[in-house]
PLY file of the C-alpha trace (Angstrom):
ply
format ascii 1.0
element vertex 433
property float x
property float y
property float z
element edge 432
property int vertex1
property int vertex2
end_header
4.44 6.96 4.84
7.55 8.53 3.69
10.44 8.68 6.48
11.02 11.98 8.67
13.93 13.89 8.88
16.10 12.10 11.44
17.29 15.39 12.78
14.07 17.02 13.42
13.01 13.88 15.46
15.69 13.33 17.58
15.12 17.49 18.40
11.57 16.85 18.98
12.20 13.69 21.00
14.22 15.49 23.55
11.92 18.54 24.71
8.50 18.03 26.30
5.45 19.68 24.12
3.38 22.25 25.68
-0.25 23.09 24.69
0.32 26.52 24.79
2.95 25.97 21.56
1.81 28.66 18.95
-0.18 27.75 16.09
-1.56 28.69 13.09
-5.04 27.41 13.92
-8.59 28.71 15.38
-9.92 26.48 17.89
-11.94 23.32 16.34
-15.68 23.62 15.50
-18.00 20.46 15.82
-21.46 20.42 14.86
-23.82 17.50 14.04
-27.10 19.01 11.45
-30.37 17.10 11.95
-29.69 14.68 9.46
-26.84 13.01 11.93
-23.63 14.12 9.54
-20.85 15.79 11.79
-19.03 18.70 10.37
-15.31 19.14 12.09
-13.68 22.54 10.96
-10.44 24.63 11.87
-9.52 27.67 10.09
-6.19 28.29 9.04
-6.50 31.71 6.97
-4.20 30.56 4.74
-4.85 30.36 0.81
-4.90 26.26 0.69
-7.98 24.76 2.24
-8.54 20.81 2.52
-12.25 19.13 1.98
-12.49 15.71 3.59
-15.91 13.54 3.29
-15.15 10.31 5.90
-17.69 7.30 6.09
-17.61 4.57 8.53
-16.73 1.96 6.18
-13.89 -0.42 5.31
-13.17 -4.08 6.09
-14.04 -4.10 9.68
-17.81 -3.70 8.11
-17.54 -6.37 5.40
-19.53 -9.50 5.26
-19.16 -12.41 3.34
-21.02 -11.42 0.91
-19.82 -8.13 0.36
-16.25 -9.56 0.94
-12.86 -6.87 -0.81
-15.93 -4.34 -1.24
-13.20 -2.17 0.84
-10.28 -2.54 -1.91
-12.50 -1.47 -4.19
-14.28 1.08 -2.98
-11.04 2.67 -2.76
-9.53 1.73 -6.31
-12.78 3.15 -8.31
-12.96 6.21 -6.14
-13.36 9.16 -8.47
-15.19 7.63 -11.53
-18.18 7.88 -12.89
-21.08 9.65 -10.23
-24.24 10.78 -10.98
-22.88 14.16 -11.61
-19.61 13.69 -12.85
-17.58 11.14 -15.53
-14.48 10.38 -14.05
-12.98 12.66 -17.43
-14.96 15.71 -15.86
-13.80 15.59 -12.59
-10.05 15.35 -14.20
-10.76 18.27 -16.48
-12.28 20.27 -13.34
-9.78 19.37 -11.09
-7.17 20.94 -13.75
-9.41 24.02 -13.96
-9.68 24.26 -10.05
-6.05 23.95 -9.09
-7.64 21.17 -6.86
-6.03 17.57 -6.05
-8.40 14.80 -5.09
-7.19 11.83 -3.72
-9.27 8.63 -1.34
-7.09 7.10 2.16
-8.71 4.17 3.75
-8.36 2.19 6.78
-9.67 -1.30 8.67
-12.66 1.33 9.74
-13.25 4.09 6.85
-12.85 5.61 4.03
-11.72 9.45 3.43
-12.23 10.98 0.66
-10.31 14.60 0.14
-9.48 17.18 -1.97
-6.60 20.82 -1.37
-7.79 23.34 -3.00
-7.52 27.07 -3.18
-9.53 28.56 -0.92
-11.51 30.52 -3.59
-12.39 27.62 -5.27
-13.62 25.90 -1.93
-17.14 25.34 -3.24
-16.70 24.11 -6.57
-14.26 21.64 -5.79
-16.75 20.37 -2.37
-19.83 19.98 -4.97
-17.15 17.76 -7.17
-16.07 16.28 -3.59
-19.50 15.36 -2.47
-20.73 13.66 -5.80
-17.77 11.38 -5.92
-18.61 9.96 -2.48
-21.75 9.74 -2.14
-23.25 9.30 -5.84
-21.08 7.01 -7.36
-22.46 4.50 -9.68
-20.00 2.04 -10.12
-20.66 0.95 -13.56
-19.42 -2.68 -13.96
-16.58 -1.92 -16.55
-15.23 0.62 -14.13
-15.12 -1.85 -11.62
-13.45 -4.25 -13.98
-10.92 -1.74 -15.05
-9.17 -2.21 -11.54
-8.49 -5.70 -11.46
-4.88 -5.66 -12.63
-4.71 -2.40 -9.88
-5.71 -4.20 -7.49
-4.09 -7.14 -7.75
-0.79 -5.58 -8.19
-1.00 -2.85 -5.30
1.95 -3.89 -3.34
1.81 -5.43 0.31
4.66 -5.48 2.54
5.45 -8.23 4.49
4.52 -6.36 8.13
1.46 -5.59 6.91
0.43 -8.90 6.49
1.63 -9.90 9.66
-0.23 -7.14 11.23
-3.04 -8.09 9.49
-2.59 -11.85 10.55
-2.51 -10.49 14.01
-5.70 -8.71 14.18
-7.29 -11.84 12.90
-6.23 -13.85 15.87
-7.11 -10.84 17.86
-10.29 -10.13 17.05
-11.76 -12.83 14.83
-14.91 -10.73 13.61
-14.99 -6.95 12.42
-11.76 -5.55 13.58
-10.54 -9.29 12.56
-11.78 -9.11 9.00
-8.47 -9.11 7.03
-7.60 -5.42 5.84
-5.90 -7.40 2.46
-8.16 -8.31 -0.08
-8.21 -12.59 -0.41
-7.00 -13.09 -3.95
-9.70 -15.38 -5.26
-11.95 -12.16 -4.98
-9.77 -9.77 -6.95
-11.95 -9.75 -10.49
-15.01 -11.38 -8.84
-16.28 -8.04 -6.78
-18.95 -7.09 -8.37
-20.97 -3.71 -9.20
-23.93 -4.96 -7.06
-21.58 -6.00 -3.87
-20.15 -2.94 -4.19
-23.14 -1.12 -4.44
-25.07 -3.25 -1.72
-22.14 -1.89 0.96
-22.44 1.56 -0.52
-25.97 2.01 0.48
-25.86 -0.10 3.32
-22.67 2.21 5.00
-22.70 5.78 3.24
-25.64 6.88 5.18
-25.83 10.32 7.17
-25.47 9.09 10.75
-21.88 7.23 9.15
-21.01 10.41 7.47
-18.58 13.33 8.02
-17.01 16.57 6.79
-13.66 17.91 7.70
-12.30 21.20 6.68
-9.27 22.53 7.50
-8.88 26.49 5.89
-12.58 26.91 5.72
-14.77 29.40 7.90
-17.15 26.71 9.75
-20.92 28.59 9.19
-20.31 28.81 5.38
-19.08 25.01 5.20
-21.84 23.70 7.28
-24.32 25.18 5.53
-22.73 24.49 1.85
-22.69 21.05 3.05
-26.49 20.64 4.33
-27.13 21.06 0.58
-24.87 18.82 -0.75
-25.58 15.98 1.47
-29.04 16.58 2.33
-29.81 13.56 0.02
-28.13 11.19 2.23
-30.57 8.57 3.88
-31.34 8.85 7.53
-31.48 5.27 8.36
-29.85 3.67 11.16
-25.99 2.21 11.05
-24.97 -0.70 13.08
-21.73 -1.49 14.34
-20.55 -4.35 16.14
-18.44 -3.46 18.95
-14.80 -5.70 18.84
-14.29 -8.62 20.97
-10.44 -9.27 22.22
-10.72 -13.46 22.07
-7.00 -13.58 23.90
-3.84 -14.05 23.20
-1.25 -17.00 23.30
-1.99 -18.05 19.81
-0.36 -17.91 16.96
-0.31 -18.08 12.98
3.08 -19.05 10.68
3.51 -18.69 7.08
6.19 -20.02 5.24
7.18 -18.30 2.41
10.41 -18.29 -0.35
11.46 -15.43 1.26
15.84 -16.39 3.14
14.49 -13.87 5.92
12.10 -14.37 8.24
9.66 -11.93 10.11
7.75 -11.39 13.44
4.91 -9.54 15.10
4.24 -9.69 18.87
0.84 -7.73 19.17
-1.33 -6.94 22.24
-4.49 -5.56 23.05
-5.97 -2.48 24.84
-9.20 -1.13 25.39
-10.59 2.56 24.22
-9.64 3.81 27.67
-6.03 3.10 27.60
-5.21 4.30 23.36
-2.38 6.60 25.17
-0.78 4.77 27.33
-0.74 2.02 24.43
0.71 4.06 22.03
3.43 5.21 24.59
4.34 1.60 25.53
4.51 0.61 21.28
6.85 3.37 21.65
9.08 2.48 24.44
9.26 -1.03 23.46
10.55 0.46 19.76
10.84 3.06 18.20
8.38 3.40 15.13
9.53 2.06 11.74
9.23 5.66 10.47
11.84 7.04 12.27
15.34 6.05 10.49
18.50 4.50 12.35
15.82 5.19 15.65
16.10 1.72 17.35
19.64 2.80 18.87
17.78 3.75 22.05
14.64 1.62 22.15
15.05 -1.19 24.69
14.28 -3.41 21.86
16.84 -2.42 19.58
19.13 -1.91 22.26
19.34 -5.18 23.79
19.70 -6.52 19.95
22.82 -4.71 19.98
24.11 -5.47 23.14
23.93 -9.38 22.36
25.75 -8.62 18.99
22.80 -9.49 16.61
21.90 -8.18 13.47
18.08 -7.58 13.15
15.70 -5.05 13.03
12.70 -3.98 15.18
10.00 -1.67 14.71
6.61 -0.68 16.40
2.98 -0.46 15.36
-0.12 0.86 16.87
-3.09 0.92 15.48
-6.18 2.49 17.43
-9.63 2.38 17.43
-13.03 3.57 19.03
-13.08 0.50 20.97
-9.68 -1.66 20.85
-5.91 -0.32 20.11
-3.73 -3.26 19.01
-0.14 -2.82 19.25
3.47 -4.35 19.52
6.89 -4.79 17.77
7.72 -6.70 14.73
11.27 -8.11 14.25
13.58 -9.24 11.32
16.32 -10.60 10.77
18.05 -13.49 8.29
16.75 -16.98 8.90
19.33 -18.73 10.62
19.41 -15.56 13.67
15.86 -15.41 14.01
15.56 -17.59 16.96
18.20 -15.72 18.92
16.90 -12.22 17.10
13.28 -12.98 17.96
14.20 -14.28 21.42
16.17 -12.25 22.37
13.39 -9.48 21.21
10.57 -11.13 22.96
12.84 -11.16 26.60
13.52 -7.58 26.98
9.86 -6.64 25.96
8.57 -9.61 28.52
11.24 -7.28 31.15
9.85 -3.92 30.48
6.06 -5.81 31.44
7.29 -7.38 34.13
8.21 -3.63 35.39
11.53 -2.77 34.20
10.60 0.51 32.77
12.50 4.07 34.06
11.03 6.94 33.98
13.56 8.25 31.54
12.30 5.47 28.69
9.00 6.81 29.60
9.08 10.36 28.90
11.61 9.74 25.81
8.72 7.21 24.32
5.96 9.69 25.80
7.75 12.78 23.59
7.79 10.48 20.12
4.22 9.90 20.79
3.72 13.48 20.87
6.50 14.08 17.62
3.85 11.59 15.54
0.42 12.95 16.38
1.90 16.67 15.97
3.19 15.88 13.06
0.42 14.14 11.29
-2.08 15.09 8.68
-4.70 17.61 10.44
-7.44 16.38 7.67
-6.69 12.62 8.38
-6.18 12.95 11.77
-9.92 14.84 12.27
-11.18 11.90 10.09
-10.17 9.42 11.66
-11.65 10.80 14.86
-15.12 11.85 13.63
-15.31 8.01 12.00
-14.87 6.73 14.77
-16.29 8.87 17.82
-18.56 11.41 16.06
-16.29 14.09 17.82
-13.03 15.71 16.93
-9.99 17.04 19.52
-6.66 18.40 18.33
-3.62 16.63 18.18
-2.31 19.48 20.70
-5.12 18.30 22.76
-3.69 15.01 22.80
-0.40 15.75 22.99
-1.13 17.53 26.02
-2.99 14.40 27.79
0.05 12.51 26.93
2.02 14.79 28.73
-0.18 14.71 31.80
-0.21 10.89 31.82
1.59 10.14 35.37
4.72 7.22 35.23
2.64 5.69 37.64
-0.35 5.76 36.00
1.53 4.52 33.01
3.77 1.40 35.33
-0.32 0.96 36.58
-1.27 -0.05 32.62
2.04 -1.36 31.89
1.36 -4.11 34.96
-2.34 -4.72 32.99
-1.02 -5.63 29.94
1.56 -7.89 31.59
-0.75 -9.79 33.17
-2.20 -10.69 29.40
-1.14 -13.10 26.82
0.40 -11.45 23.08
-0.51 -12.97 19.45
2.24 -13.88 17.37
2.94 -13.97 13.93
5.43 -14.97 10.91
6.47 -15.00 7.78
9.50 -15.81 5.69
12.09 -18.85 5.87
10.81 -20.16 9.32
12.64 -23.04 10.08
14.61 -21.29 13.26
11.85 -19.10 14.10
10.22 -19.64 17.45
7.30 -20.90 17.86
4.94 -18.76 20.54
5.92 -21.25 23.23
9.51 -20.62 23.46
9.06 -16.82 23.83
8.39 -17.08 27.55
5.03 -15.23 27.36
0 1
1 2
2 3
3 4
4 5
5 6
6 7
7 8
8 9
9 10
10 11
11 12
12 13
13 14
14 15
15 16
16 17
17 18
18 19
19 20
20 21
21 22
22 23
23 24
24 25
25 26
26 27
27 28
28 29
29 30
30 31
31 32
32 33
33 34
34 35
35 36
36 37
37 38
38 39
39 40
40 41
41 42
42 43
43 44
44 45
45 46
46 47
47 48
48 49
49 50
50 51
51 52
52 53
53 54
54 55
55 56
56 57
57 58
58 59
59 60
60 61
61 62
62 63
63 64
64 65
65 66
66 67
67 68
68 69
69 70
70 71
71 72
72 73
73 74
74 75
75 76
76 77
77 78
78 79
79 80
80 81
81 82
82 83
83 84
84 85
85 86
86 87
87 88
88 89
89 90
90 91
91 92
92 93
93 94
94 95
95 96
96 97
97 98
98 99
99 100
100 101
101 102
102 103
103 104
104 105
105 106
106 107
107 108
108 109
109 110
110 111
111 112
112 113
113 114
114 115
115 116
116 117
117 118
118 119
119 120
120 121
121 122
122 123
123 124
124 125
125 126
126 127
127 128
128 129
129 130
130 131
131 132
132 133
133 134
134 135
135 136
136 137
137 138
138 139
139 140
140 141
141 142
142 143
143 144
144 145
145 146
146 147
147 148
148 149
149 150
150 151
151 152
152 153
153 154
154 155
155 156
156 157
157 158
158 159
159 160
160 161
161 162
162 163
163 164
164 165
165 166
166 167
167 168
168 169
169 170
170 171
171 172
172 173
173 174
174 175
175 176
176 177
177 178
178 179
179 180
180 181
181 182
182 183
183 184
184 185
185 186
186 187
187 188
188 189
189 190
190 191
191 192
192 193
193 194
194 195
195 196
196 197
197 198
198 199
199 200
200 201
201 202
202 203
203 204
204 205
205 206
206 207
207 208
208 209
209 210
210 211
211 212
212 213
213 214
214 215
215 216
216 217
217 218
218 219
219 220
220 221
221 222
222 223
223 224
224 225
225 226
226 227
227 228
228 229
229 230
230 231
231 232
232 233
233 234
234 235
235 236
236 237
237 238
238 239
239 240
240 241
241 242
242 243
243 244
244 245
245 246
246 247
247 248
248 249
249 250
250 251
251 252
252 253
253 254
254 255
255 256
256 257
257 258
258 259
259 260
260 261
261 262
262 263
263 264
264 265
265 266
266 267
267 268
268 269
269 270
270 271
271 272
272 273
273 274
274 275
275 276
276 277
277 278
278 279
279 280
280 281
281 282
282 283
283 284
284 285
285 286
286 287
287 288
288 289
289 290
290 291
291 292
292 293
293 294
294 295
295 296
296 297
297 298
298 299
299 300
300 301
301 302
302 303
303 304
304 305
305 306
306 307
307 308
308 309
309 310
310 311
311 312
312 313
313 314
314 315
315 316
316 317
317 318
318 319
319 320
320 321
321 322
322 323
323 324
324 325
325 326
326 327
327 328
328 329
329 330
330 331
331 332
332 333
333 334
334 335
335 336
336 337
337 338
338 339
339 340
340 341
341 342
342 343
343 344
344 345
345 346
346 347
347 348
348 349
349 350
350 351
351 352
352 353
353 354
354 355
355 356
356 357
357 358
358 359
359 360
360 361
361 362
362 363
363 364
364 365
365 366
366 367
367 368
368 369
369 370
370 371
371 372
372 373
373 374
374 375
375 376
376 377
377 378
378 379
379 380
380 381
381 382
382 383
383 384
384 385
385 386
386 387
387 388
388 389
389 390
390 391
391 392
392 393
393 394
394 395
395 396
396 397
397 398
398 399
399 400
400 401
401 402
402 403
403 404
404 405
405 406
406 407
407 408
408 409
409 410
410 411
411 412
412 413
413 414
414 415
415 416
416 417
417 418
418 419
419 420
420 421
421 422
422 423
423 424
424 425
425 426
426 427
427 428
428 429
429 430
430 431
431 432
């Protein structure tokens, strides 16, 4: 995700959000037809509309024999269905004024298209075909091997990954990167065999943002009304504990750190908030200045970096800080890091840190992509609220409500991860934990 505008943050960061701000929305529609598929909407009257078709179904659903199914469900998206060649939908896409595109996640995948509102239909009927009749012919699937295998993966991602592992072992645990002896060796039936198994109605939903709801729902009951009706499961994530740990030693002359912990579906606010006090999100540029993170680096004179993470989910949020620095700081860095985060659990948190980490909660979700952001809520929950619904529950979260979760998550153990040039990184028992 591309960095905001440092300006606009720090503005947004200092004011509390109201859920009376004006916008250029109708409230949010939610209906569920009789097949099971849930169709979010919110008009924007506005000559753009975005087309979203979500399924429950990325890593977190993988098995072992169906293993990087995920990675490429994503990198074929858009070829051949049983409607379109993947030439056709180009060509239409060109005549439409439409841009398709495919996002996924530990726990879905979203494909969308932005169109012009007048071409709405067309564009859905191209939309709904490449979801949900694709027929991965094997040199398609073969045709993204080198794609695959070159996509680029940055070193926190793999220690967030690492993290979930030790987390959550199964489902949520599954690794989100795709295990290099399967790139080239996932094959059409694998990836067919997932496809029928996940892209079923009750696992299925539409988002439209610029539509008028009755006219979507109904275009949609005819373009999905092939879908199978049978049952999805879903295993629900297990948090095994923390105080464990994974290292990886790589050529890399830096080294780099994760400290993760875990939080039920209950607490996804107050988590995010906490990520947030701890430090600031890697998104926001030059931001760690005032996180107690980054400013107890700077008060002990050492150059590193530290960001925050949270990643939530119907059942489990898992989130922390990574830190980096060169290899001969990172014990101090990392340390150092690991004390003043150990502080704030312990209960050294003002009410100040609070509402500044509360109001860059609120900057994020307010500022995120409406289509993704309904997605990701009707994969998970079946439901949909507004990020100014949110952001108004994160206002109305009490400090002591907040010092009450805080004091919950102090009393667990964190997983820890590296990477790099580790020979003066900590291990997990000399962080104090």
């Amino acid at each position: 995700m591309a960095a905001r505008p440092v300006l606009r943050r720090a503005l947004i960061a200092s004011r509390q959000f109201s859920a009376k701000t004006a916008i250029p929305f109708d409230d949010i529609k939610v209906t569920s037809d009789k097949s099971g598929v849930v169709v979010a909407t919110q008009n924007t009257k506005l000559p753009l509309a975005t087309v979203g078709i979500v399924v429950g179904a990325g890593p977190r659903h993988e098995t072992a024999a169906v293993s990087g199914a995920s990675t490429y469900l994503n990198a074929t998206a858009f070829q051949s269905s049983q409607d379109y060649t993947a030439f056709a939908t180009t060509r239409e896409a060109e005549i439409l004024g439409a841009q398709f595109s495919v996002q996924s996640g530990r726990d879905f995948t979203l494909y969308r298209v932005t169109v012009p509102v007048s071409n709405v239909d067309k564009a859905s009927h191209i939309l709904a075909s490449a979801a949900t009749k694709q027929l991965f012919h094997p040199w398609e699937v073969r045709e993204q091997d080198e794609r695959v295998e070159q996509a680029h993966v940055s070193s926190q991602q793999q220690l967030v990954d690492a993290a979930f592992q030790l987390a959550f072992r199964k489902n949520l645990g599954r690794s989100a990167i795709i295990a290099h002896h399967k790139i080239g060796h996932v094959s059409s039936d694998a990836l067919t065999a997932f496809y029928n198994d996940r892209f079923v109605a009750s696992n299925i939903g539409v988002i439209g943002v610029g539509v008028e709801h009755a006219h979507f729902e109904g275009l949609f009951a005819s373009l999905l009304a092939h879908l199978s009706t049978k049952p999805v499961v879903n295993e629900a994530a297990k948090f095994y504990g923390g105080a464990v740990e994974s290292r990886t030693t790589t050529g890399s002359g830096s080294s780099s750190s994760v400290i993760a912990f875990a939080a039920g579906a209950q607490d996804q606010i107050s988590a995010n908030i906490l990520a947030r006090l701890l430090a600031t999100p890697a998104s926001v540029k030059w931001g760690n200045s005032g996180s107690r993170t980054g400013l107890a680096l700077g008060k002990a004179g050492l150059s590193g970096s530290v960001g925050s993470f949270s990643k939530s989910f119907s059942d489990a949020t898992l989130f922390g800080v990574s830190v980096s620095s060169d290899s001969a700081s990172a014990h101090k860095v990392v340390t150092t890091a690991a004390a003043e985060i150990k502080a704030a659990l312990n209960g050294a948190v003002s009410e100040a840190e609070f509402n500044r980490a509360k109001n860059l909660f609120a900057a994020d979700i307010l500022e995120s992509d409406r289509t993704a952001w309904f997605a990701h809520q009707v994969a998970r929950t079946r439901g949909a609220v507004t990020p100014e619904t949110v952001a108004a529950s994160a206002n109305a979260l009490s400090f002591a409500a907040f010092k009450d979760f805080v004091a919950k998550v102090g009393a667990s153990k964190p997983v820890y991860t590296s990477s790099g040039s580790l020979d003066n990184t900590p291990y997990y028992d000399e962080l104090g934990f």
